[in-house]
ZASE-714647 format. One line per 2 residues: number of its first residue (from 1); their letters; for each residue x, y, z of C-alpha. Coordinates in nm, 2 decimals. Layout:
ZASE-714647
NUM	A	X,Y,Z ~ ...
This chain:
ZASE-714647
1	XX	-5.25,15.20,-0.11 ~ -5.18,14.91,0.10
3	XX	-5.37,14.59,-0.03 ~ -5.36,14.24,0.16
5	XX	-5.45,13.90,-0.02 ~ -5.57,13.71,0.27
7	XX	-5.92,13.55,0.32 ~ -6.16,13.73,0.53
9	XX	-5.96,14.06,0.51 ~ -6.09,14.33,0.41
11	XX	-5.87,14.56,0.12 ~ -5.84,14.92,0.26
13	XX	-5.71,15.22,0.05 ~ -5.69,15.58,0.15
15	XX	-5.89,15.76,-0.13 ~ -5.65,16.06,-0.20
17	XX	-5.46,16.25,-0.46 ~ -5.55,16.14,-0.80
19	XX	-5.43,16.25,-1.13 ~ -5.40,16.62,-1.13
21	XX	-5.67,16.61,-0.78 ~ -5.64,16.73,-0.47
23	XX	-5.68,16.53,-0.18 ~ -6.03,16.36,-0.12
25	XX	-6.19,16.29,0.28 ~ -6.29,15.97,0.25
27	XX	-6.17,15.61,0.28 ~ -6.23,15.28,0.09
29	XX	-6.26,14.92,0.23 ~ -6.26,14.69,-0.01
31	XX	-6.42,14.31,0.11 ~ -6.30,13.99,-0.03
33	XX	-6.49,13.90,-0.39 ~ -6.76,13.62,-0.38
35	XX	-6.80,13.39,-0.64 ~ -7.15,13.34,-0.69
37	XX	-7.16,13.04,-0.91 ~ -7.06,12.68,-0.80
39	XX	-7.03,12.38,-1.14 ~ -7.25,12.61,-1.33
41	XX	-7.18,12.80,-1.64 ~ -7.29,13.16,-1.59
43	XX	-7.20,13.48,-1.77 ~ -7.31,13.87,-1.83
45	XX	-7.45,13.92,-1.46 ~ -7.63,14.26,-1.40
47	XX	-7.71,14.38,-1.06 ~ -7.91,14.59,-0.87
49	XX	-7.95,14.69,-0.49 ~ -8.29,14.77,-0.33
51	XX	-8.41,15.05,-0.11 ~ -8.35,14.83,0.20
53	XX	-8.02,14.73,0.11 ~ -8.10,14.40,-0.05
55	XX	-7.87,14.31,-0.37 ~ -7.94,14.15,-0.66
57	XX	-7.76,13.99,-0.91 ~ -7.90,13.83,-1.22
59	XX	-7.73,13.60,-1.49 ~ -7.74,13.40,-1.78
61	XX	-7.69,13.02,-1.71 ~ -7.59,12.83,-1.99
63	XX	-7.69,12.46,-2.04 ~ -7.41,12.20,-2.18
65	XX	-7.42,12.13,-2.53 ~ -7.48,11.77,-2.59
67	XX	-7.16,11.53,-2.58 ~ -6.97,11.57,-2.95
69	XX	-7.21,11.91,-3.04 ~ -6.93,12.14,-3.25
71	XX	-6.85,12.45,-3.13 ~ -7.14,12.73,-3.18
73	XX	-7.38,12.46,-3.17 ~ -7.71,12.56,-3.03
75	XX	-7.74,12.56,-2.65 ~ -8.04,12.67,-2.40
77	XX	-7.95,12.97,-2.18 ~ -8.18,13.07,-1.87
79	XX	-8.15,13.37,-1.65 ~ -8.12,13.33,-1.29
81	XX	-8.12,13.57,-0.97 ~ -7.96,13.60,-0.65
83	XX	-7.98,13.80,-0.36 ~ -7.81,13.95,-0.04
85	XX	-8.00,14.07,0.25 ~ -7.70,14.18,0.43
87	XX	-7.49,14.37,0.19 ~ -7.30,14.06,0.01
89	XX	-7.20,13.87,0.34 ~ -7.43,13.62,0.24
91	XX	-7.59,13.51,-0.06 ~ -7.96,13.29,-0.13
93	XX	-8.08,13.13,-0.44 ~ -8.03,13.14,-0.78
95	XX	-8.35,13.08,-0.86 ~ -8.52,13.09,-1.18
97	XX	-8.71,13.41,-1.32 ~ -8.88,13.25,-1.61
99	XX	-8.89,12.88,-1.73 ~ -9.01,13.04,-2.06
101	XX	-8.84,12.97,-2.43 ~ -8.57,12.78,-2.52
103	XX	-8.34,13.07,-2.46 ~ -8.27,13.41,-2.24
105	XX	-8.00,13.64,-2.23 ~ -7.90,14.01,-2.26
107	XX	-8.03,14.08,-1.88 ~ -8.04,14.41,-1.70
109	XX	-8.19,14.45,-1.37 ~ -8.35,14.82,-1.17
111	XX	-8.51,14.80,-0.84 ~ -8.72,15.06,-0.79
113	XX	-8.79,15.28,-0.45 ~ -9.13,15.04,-0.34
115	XX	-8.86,14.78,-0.40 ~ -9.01,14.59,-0.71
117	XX	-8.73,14.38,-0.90 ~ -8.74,14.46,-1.28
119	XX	-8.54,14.23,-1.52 ~ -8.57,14.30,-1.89
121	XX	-8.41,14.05,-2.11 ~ -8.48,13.90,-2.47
123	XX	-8.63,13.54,-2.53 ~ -8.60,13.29,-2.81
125	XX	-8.90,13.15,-2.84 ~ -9.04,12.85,-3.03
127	XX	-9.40,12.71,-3.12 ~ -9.52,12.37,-3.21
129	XX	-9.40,12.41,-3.57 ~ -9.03,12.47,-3.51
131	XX	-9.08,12.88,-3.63 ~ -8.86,13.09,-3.36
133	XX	-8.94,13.42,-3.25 ~ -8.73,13.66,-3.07
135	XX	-8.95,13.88,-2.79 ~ -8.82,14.16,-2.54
137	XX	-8.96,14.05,-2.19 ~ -8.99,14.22,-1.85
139	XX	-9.03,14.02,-1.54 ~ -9.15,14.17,-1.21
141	XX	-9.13,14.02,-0.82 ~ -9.26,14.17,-0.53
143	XX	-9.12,13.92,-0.30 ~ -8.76,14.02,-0.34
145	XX	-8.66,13.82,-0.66 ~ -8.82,13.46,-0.51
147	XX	-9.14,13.45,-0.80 ~ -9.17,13.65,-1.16
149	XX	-9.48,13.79,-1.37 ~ -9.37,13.80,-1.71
151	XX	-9.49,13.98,-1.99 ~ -9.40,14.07,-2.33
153	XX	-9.32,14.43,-2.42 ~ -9.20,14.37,-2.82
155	XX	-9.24,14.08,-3.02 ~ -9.15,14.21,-3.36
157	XX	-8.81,14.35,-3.49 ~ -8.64,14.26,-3.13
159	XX	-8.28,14.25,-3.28 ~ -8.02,14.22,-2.94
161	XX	-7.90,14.43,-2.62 ~ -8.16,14.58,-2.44
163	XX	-8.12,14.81,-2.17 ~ -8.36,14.89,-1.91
165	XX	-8.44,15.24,-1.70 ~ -8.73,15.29,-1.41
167	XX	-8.79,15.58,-1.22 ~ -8.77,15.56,-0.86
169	XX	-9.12,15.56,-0.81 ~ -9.14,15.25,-1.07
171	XX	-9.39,15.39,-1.27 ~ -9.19,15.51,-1.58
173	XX	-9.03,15.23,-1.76 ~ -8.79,15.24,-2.04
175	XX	-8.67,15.01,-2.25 ~ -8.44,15.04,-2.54
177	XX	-8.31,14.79,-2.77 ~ -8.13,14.72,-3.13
179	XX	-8.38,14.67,-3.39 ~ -8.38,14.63,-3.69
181	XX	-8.53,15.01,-3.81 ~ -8.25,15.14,-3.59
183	XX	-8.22,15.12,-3.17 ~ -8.58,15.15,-3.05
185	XX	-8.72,15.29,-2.72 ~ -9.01,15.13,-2.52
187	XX	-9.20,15.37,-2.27 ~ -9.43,15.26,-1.98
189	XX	-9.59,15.53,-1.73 ~ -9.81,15.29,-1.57
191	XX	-9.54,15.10,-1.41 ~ -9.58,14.81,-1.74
193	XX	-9.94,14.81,-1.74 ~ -9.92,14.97,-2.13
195	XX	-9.66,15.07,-2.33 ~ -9.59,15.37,-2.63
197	XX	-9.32,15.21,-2.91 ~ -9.13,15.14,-3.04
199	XX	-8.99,15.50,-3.08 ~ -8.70,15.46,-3.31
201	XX	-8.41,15.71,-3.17 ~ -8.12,15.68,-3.44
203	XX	-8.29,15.57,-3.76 ~ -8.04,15.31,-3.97
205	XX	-8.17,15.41,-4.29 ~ -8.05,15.74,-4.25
207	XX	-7.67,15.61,-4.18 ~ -7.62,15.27,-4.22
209	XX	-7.48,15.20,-3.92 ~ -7.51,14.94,-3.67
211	XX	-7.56,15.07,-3.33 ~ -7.60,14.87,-3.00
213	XX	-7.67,15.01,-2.66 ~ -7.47,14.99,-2.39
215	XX	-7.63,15.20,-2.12 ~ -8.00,15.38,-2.02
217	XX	-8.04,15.61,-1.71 ~ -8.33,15.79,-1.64
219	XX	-8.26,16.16,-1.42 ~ -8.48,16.25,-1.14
221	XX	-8.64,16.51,-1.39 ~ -8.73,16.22,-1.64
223	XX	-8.44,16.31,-1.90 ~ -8.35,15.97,-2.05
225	XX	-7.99,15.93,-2.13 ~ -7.84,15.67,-2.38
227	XX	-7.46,15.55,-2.47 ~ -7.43,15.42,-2.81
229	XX	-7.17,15.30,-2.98 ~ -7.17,15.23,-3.38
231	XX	-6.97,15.11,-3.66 ~ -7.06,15.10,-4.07
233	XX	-7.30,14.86,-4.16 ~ -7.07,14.70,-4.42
235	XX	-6.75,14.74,-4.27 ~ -6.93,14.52,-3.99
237	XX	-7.04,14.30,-4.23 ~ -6.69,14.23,-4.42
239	XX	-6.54,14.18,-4.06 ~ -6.32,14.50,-4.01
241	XX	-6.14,14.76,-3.99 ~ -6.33,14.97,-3.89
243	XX	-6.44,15.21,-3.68 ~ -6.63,15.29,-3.35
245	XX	-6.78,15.60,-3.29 ~ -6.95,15.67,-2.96
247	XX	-7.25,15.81,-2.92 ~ -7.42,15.98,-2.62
249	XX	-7.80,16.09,-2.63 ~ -8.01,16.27,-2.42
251	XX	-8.43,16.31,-2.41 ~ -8.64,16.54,-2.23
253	XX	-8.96,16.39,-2.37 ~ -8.98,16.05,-2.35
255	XX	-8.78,15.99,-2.66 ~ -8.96,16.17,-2.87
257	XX	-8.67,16.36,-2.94 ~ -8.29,16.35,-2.85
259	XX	-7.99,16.56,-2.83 ~ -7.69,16.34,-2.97
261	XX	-7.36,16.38,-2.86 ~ -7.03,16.23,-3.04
263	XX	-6.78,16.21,-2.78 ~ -6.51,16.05,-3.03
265	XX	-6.44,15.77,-3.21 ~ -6.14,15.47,-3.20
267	XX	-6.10,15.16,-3.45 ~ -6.26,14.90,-3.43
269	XX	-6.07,14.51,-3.53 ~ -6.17,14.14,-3.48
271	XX	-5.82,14.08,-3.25 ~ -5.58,14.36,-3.27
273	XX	-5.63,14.41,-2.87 ~ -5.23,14.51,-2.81
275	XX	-5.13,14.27,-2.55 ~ -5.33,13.97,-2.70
277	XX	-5.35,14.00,-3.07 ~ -5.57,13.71,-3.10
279	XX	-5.84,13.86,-2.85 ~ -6.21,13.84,-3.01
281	XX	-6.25,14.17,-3.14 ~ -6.10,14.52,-3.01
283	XX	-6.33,14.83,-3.00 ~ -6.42,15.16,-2.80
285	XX	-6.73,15.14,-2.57 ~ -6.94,15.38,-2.32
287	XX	-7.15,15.36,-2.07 ~ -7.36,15.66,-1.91
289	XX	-7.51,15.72,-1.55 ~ -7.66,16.02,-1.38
291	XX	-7.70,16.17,-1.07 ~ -7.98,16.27,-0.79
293	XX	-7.91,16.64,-0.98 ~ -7.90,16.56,-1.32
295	XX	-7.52,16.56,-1.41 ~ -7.44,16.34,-1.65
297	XX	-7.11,16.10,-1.63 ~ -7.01,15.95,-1.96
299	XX	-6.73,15.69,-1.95 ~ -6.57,15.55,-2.22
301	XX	-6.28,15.29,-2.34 ~ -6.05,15.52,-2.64
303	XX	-5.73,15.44,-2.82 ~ -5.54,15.41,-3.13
305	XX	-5.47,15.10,-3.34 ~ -5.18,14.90,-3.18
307	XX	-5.18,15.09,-2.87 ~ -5.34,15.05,-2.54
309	XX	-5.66,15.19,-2.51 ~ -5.72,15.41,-2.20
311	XX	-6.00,15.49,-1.95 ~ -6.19,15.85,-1.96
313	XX	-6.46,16.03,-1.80 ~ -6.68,16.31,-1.97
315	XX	-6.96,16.50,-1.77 ~ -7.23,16.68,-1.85
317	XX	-7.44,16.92,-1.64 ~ -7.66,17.08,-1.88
319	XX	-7.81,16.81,-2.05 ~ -7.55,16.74,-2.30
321	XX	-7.53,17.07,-2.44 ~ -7.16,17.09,-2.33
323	XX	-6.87,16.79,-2.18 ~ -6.62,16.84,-2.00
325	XX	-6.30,16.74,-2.08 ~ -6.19,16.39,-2.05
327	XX	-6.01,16.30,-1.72 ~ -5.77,16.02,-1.75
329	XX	-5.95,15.77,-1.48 ~ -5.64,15.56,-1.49
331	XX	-5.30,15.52,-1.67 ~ -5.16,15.23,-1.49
333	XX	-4.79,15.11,-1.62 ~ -4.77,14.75,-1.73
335	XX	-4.44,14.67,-1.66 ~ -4.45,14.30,-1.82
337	XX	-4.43,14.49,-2.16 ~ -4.36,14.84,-2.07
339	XX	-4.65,15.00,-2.18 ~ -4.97,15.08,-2.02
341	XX	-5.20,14.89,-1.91 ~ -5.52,14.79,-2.19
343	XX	-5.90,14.90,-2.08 ~ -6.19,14.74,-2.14
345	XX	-6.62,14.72,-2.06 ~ -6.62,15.01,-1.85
347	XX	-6.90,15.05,-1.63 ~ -7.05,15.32,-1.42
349	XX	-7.28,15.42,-1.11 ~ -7.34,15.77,-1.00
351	XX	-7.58,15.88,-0.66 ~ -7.66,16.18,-0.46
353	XX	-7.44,16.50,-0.60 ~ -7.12,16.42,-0.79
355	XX	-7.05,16.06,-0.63 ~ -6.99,15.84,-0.91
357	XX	-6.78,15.50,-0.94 ~ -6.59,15.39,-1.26
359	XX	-6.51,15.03,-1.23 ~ -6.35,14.85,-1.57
361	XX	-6.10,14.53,-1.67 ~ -5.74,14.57,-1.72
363	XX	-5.43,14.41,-1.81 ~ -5.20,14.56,-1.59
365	XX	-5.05,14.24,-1.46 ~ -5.07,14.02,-1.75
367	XX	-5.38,13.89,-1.68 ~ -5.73,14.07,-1.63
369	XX	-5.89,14.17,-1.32 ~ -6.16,14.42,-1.21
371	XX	-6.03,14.79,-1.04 ~ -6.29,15.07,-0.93
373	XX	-6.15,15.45,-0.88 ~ -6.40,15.73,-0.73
375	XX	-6.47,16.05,-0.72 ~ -6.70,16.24,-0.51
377	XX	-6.70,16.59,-0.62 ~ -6.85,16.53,-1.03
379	XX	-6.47,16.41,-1.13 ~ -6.28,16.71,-1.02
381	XX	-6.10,16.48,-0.77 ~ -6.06,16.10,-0.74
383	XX	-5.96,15.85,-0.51 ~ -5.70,15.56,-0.56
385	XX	-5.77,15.27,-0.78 ~ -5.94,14.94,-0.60
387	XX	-5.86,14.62,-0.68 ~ -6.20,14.45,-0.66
389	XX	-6.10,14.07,-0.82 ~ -5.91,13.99,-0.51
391	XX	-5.96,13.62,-0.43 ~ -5.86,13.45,-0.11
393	XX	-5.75,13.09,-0.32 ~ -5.75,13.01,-0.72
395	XX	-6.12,12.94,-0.81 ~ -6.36,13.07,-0.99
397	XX	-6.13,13.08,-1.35 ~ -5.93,13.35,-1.10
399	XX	-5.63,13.35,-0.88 ~ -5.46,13.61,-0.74
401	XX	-5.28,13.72,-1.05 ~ -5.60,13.78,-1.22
403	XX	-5.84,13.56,-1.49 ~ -5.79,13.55,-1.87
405	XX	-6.13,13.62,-2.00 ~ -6.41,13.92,-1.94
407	XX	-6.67,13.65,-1.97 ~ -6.97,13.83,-2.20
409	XX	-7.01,14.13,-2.30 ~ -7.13,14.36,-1.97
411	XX	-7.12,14.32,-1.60 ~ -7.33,14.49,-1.33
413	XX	-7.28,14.81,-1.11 ~ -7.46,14.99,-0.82
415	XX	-7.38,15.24,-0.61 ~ -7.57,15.33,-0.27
417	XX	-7.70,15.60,-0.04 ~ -7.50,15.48,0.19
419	XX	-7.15,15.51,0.03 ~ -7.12,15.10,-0.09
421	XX	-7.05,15.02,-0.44 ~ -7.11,14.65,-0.54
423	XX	-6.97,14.55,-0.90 ~ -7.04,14.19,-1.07
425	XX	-6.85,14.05,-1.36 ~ -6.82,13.65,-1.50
427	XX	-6.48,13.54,-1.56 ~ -6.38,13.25,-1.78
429	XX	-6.04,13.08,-1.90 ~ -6.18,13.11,-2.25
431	XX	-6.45,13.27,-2.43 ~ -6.60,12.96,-2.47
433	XX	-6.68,12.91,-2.08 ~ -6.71,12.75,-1.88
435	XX	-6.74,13.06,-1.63 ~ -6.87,13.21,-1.32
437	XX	-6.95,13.51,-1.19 ~ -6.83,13.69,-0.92
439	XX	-6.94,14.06,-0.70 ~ -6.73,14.29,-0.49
441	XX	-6.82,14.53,-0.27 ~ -6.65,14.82,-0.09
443	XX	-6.73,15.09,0.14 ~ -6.61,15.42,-0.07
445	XX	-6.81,15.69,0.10 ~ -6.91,15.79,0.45
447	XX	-7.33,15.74,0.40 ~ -7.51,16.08,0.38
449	XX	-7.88,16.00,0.32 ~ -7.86,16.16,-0.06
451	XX	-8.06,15.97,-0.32 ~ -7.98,15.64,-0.43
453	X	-7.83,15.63,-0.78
């Protein structure tokens, strides 16, 4: 792989033999990343791209606390949008998708096949007598992201983290969130016009375990799949150790039932991340996507306490019933302390049959940056790893070495009919912000007119 750090040059990797693969027919070209934000302080984007090749990219915007305001103090949060007629060579807005409450975060965002932009996110809310009320939202634009209808979907027991699922057809919307009972599923089939819910999936009571979900992908069959994980309530509570075990759940009715799957568990610490022992906290996390056939592609952060943790794919092609092994998606060396390299928020995007993109944060060269790796056979063979945080000058809390901090919790991922996979991710010197938030693209499969994932 042959990778040049110059501005306006494209990155281009020959996607061949991978761990224990056999050689794949199909190139990458990686372009230069784009930093989205300018003076703001944005975080957590999530993205989507349209059925006309339009991206979008949503984030939360964060208003300075007042001069001499102590760390944690209260501060208003918006979500924004912006979006790219031509494939990320040029951006328009942000603009605004609600001037509502005095505070919205935990944003996904689906465009369906009509090309209606969904973004679900929670709200703080507050009325004339001070009383605060946390609601789950979904705003909708028909004009590609410029104006928002807004309506509520929950305004009880809304707890954190919602995740959002529509159908291509963008009648069946689902929503799932943590609540208070346990995570909690939301179900349109009139494209938002009514609701069914909340449906709790993993009741609490029965466990006491906090869960908080991380991904939610609907199949072209309407199977609803959900990654999980969950630690002991009062483990949680006491700050740690403790444990993460992940959990990944499938439903062939609409969540009124599910198949649970435990692909493992790692521990779970606040610090204890190997290479930075004062890092917030340190724990497992998966993510789930499916393809146009229904195969499932779990991926997961795993490890041991004081070690690393490493990068794995499962897959599933039978509903969950049965994974496959986990495949290693990368072991790169870190030779700054001669171990391996430390994973983290792993996302992915599948499409068509078997394509699928993994892209996550590593440590490899002392700081973090964003890599991608392939596969377009259902992970039987991948293609090298991509360096997407490439930066043509230091900006952006990044230079060419990397940035310190993951800024949030989650970034964004698509991946298109025609072979393009766009990732977004905010970066930050500390977890405090300021930060921004920057997309990559790359060209990793010849196009081939399968489904959009």
């Amino acid at each position: 792989m042959k990778i040049v750090l110059a501005s306006g040059v494209a990155l281009t990797a020959v996607l061949g033999v991978g761990c224990g693969g056999a050689i794949s027919p199909f190139q990458a070209s990686v372009e230069q990343a784009v930093l989205l934000s300018g003076p703001e302080h944005d975080w957590e984007p999530a993205l989507a791209v349209g059925p006309d090749g339009t991206v979008y990219v949503t984030a939360g915007r964060r208003s300075p606390r007042p001069d001499g305001a102590a760390d944690g103090a209260p501060f208003e949060q918006r979500i924004v949008i912006w979006r790219s007629p031509d494939a990320g060579a040029t951006w328009e807005g942000p603009w605004p998708v609600s001037e509502a409450g005095v505070f919205q975060g935990d944003q996904r965002v689906v465009v369906d096949d009509r090309g209606t932009v969904h973004v679900s996110y929670l709200e703080v809310a507050e009325d004339s007598d001070g009383e605060v009320t946390a609601l789950l939202r979904l705003a909708t634009s028909r004009d590609g992201g410029r104006s928002f209808s807004v309506e509520t979907v929950l305004d009880h027991d809304v707890s954190d983290k919602p995740e959002l699922a529509v159908a291509r057809d963008g009648r069946d919307i689902s929503l799932v969130l943590e609540s208070r009972p346990g995570p909690s599923l939301m179900v349109s089939h009139d494209g938002g016009s009514s609701w069914t819910g909340p449906l709790v999936v993993v009741p609490v009571q029965d466990r006491d375990t906090h869960f908080w979900p991380t991904g939610l992908a609907v199949a072209p069959d309407g199977r609803l799949w959900l990654s999980v994980p969950s630690i002991p309530n009062d483990e949680l509570q006491a700050g740690g150790p403790s444990t993460t075990t992940l959990h990944v759940l499938s439903s062939d009715d609409w969540g009124a039932s599910w198949r649970e799957s435990i692909l493992g568990s790692s521990p779970w610490s606040r610090g204890g991340c190997v290479h930075e022992p004062e890092c917030r906290v340190k724990t497992a996390y998966p993510e789930v996507a499916v393809d146009a056939t229904g195969r499932a592609f779990a991926v997961s952060t795993e490890g041991s306490a004081g070690q690393p943790y490493r990068l794995v794919l499962r897959t599933s092609t039978d509903g969950g019933e049965t994974w496959s092994a986990p495949y290693p998606v990368s072991e790169a060396p870190r030779p700054s302390s001669g171990d391996l390299a430390d994973h983290d928020y792993p996302m992915v995007a599948a499409a068509g049959d078997g394509r699928a993109c993994v892209a996550w944060v590593d440590d490899r060269t002392g700081a973090r940056s964003m890599w991608a790796r392939c596969t377009a056979d259902g992970g039987t063979t991948w293609g090298e790893e991509l360096l997407l945080s490439n930066v043509a000058s230091a900006q952006g809390h990044t230079t060419n070495d990397g940035f310190a901090v993951f800024y949030g919790d989650y970034g964004g991922i698509a991946l298109t009919d025609d072979g393009r996979l766009y990732v977004a991710w905010g970066a930050a010197s500390t977890m405090d912000g300021p930060g921004a938030v920057w997309v990559a693209s790359a060209g990793v499969f010849p196009p081939t007119g399968q489904e959009r994932g």
